[in-house]
C-alpha positions as CSV (number, residue, x, y, z in Angstrom):
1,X,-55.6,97.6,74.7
2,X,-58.1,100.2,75.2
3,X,-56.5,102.0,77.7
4,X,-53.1,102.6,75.7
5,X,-56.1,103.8,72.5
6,X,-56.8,107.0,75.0
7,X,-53.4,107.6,75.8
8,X,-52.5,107.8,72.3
9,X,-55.5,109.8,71.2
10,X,-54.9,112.4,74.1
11,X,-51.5,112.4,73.3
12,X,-52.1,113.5,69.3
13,X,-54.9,116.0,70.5
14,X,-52.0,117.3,72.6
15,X,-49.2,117.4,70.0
16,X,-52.2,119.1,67.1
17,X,-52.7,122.0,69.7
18,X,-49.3,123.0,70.4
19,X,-48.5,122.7,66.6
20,X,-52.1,124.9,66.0
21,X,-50.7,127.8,68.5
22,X,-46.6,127.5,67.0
23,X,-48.6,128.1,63.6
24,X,-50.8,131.1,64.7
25,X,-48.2,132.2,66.5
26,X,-45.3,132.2,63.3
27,X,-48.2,133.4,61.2
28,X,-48.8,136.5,63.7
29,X,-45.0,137.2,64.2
30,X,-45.0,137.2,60.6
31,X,-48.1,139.4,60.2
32,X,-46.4,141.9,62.7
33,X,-43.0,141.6,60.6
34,X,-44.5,142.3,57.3
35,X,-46.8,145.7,58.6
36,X,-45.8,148.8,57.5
37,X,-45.4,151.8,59.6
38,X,-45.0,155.7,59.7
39,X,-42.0,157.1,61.1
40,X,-42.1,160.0,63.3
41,X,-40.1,162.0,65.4
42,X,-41.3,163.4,69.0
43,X,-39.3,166.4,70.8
44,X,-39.6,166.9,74.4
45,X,-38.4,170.0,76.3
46,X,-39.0,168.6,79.6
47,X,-38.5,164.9,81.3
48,X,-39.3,162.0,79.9
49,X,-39.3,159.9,83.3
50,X,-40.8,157.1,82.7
51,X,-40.5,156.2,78.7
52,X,-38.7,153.7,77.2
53,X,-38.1,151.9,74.2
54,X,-41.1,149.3,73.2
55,X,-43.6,151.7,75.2
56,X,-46.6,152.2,73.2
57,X,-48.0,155.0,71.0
58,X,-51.8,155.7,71.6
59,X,-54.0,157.5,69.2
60,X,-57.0,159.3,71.4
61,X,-56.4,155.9,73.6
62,X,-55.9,153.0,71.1
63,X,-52.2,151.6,70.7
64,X,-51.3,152.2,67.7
65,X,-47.5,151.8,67.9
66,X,-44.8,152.2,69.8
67,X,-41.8,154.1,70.8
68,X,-38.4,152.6,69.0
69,X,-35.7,155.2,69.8
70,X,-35.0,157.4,72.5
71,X,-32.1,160.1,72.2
72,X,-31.2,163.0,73.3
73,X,-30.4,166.2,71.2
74,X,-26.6,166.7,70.9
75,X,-26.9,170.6,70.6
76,X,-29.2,170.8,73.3
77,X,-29.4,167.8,76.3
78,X,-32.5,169.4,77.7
79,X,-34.2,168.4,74.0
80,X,-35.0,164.3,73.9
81,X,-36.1,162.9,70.7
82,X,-38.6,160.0,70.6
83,X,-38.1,158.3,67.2
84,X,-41.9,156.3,67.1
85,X,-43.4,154.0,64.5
86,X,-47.5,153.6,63.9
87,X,-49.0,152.0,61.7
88,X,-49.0,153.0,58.3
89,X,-52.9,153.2,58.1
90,X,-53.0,155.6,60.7
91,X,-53.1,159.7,59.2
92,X,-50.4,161.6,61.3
93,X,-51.5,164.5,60.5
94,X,-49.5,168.5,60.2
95,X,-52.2,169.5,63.1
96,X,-51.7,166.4,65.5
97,X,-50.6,167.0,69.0
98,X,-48.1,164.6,70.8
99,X,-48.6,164.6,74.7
100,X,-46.8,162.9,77.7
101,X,-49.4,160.3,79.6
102,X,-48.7,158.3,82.5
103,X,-49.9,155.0,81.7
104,X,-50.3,152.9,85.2
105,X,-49.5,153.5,88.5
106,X,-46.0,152.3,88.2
107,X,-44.6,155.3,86.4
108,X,-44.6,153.8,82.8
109,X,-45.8,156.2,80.5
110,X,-47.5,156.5,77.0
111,X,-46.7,158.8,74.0
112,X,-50.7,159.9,73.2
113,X,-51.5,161.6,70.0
114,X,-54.9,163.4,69.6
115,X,-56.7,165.6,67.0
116,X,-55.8,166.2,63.3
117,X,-58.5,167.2,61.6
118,X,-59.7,166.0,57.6
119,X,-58.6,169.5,56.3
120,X,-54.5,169.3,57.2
121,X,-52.2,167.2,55.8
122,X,-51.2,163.7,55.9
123,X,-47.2,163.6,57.4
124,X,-45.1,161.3,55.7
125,X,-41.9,160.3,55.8
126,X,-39.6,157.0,56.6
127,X,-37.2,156.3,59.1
128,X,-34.1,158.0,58.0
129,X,-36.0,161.2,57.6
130,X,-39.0,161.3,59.6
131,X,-41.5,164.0,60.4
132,X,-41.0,166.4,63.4
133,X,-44.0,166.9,65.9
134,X,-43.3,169.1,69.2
135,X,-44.7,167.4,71.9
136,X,-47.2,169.7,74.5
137,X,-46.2,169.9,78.0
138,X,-48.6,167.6,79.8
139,X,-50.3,168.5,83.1
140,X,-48.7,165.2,84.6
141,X,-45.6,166.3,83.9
142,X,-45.5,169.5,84.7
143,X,-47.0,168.5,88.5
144,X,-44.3,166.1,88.7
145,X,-41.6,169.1,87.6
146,X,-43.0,171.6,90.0
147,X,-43.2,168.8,93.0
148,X,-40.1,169.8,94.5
149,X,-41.4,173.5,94.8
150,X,-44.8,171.9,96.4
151,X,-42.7,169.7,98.9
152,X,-40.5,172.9,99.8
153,X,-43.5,175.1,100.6
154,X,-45.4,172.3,102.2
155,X,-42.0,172.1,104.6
156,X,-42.2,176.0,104.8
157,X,-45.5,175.8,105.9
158,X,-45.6,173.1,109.1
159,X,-41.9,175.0,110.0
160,X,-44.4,178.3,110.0
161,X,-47.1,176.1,111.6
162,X,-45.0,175.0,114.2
163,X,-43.3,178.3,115.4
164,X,-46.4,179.4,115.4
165,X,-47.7,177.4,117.9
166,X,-44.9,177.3,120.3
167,X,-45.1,177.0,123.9
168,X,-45.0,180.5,124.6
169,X,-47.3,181.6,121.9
170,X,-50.1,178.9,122.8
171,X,-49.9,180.6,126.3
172,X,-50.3,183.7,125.0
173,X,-53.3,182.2,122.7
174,X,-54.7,180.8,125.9
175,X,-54.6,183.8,127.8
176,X,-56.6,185.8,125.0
177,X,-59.1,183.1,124.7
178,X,-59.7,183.6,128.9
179,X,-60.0,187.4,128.8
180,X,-62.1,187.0,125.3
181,X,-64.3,184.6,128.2
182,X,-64.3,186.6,130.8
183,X,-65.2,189.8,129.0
184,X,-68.2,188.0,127.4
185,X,-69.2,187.0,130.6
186,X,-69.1,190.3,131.9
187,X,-71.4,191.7,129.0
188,X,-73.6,188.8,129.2
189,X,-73.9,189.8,133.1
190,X,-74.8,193.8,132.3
191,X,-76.9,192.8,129.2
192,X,-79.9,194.6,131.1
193,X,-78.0,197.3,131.0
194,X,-76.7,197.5,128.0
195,X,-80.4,196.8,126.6
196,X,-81.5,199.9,128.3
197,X,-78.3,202.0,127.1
198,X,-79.4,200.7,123.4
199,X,-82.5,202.2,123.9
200,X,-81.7,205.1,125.0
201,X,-79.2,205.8,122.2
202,X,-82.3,204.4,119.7
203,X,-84.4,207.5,121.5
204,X,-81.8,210.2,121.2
205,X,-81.2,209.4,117.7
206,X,-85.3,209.4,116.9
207,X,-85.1,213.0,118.4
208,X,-82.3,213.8,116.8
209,X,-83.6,212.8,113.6
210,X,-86.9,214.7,114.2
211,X,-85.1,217.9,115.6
212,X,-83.1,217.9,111.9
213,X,-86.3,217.3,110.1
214,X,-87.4,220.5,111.7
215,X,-84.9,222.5,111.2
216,X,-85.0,221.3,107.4
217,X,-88.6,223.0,107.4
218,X,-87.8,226.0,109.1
219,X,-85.0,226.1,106.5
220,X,-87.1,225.5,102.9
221,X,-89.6,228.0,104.5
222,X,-87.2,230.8,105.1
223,X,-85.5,229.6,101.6
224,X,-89.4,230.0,99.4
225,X,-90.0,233.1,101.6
226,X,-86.8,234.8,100.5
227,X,-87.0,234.0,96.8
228,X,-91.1,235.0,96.7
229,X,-90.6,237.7,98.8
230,X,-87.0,238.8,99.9
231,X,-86.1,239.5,96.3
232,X,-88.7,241.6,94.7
233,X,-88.5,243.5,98.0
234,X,-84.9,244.1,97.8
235,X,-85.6,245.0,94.0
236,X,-88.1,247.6,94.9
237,X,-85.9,248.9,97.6
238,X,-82.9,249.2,95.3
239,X,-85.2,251.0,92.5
240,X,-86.7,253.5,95.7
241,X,-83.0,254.1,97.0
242,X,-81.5,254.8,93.2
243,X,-84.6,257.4,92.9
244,X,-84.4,259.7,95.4
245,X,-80.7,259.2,95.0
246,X,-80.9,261.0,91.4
247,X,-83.8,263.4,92.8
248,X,-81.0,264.6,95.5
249,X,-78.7,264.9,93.2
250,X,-80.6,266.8,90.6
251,X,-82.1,269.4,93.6
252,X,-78.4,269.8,94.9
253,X,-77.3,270.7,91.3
254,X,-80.2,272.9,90.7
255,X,-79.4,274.7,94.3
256,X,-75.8,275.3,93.3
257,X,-76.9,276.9,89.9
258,X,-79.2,279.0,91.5
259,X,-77.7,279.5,94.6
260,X,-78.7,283.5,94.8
261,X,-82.2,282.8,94.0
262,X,-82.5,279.6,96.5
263,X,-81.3,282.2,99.2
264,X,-83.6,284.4,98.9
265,X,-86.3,282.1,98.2
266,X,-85.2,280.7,101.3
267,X,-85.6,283.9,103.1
268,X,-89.5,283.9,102.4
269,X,-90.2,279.8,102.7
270,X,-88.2,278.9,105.6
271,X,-90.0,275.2,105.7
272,X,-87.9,274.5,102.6
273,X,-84.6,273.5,104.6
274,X,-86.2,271.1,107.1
275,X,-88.4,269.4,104.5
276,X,-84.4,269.0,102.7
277,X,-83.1,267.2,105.7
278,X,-85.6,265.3,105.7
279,X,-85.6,264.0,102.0
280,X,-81.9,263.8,103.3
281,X,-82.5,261.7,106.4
282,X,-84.7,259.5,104.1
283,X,-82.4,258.5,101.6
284,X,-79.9,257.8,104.6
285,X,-82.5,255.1,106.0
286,X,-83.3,253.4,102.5
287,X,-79.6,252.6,102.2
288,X,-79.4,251.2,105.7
289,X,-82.3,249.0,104.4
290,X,-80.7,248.1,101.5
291,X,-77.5,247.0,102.6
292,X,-79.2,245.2,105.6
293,X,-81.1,243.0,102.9
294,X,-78.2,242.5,101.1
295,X,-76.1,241.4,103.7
296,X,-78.9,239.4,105.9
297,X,-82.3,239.0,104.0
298,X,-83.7,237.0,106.6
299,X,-82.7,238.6,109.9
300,X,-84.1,242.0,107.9
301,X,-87.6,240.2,106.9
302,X,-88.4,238.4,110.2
303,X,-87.8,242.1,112.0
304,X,-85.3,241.3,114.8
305,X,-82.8,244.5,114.9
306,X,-85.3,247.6,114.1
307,X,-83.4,250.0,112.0
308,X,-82.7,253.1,114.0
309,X,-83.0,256.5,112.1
310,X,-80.1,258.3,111.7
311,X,-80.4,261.9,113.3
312,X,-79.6,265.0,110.8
């Protein structure tokens, strides 16, 4: 008698928790059936690989709905519309963004909305006339959209790869690589050599250098000498040459207005002529010098050509 008590008891503890989970379950079902939800319509301009009706709707990564429609636009195929239902508690908001998310490594994929901030509006709206929202192109699917052009460079690439290292070019490679040997083998062989050769370049330049840093000397000395000592020179020269210039002139025109009296003045002072040729001969020499220190200060200060005197 006992025995059949425990079946009997098992047996109703059996029968009260599959009536318990029937109940939960018609009580959630009904819970489900009874929630409202906000309508909303998703445009896509690019695939939607992956989506189907039932996947759900994430808000910033908690399901908050799911995806109840999928069409495409009649004016434009390349458009698919995603008619989507969240619940109604949820603020869809005019700045919300609708993205594309792969949701497992299967290829199912996830409508995810994110942002909205407390300042925009709250979207509203029912089923026969829901509110738009253009969905951003997500990164996933725009790697999956430009993978054929990544495959066709990738094959681009090994057919380059491989032409490149044909037979005859790895024989040519390999024949490079042997001279490039040899030739370091060589230099490694006359590095003595070399070393001294790099020396004696390092010594010619040193002189070099010193032999310019000379000349540099020689050059700002002869520069300072000429402006202390070239120019008032050639001033004083200039001022000499313009004087005796307008003396000459002024004794020629005298002598030609008193050309009668010169004569015979002449006649009784017969020094007067040569002392003339030489005011003459003079004059002649100051303009040599002048135009020598125009022409060549230096050469005229340091003394190399004399100047010779021009004879009357």
């Amino acid at each position: 008698m006992e025995p059949k008590a425990h079946h009997v008891l098992i047996g109703l503890f059996t029968v009260v928790t599959i009536a318990a989970i029937l109940l939960f379950a018609l009580w959630l079902g009904d819970r489900e059936g009874n929630r409202e939800y906000g309508w909303y319509e998703i445009g896509f301009r690019q695939g939607v690989s992956g989506l189907a009706e039932g996947s759900p709707v994430q808000y910033s990564g908690i399901e908050v709905g799911d995806v109840a429609e999928l069409t495409l636009d009649p004016e434009d195929p390349s458009h698919v519309l995603a008619l989507i239902r969240v619940y109604q508690d949820i603020p869809v908001r005019e700045d919300t963004r609708a993205t594309l998310s792969l949701a497992n490594i299967t290829g199912a994929m996830t409508i995810q909305l994110s942002g909205g901030s407390k300042g925009s509006a709250v979207l509203g709206g029912d089923r026969q006339d829901p509110p738009y929202i253009e969905a951003e192109p997500s990164q996933f699917s725009a790697l999956m959209s430009s993978s054929e052009n990544l495959f066709r460079r990738a094959d681009d690439f090994l057919t380059s790869a491989n032409r490149f290292l044909s037979e005859e070019n790895a024989e040519n490679l390999t024949t490079t690589l042997e001279n490039f040997r040899v030739a370091s083998d060589a230099m490694v062989a006359e590095r003595d050599n070399l070393n001294r050769a790099l020396v004696t370049v390092y010594e010619a330049a040193a002189r070099a250098e010193a032999t310019f840093e000379r000349y540099e000397g020689l050059g700002n000395y002869l520069d300072s000498l000429l402006k202390q000592e070239g120019k008032p020179m050639l001033a004083s020269a200039r001022q000499a040459a313009e004087s005796l210039e307008r003396a000459t002139t002024r004794i020629d025109t005298l002598v030609a207005d008193n050309e009668g009296s010169v004569g015979q003045g002449l006649q009784s002072l017969g020094e007067l002529a040569p002392v003339m040729q030489e005011l003459r001969t003079t004059l002649r020499n100051l303009r040599l010098l002048t135009q020598r220190l125009e022409e060549d200060p230096g050469k005229a200060l340091l003394g190399q050509d004399p100047i010779q005197e021009i004879s009357p």
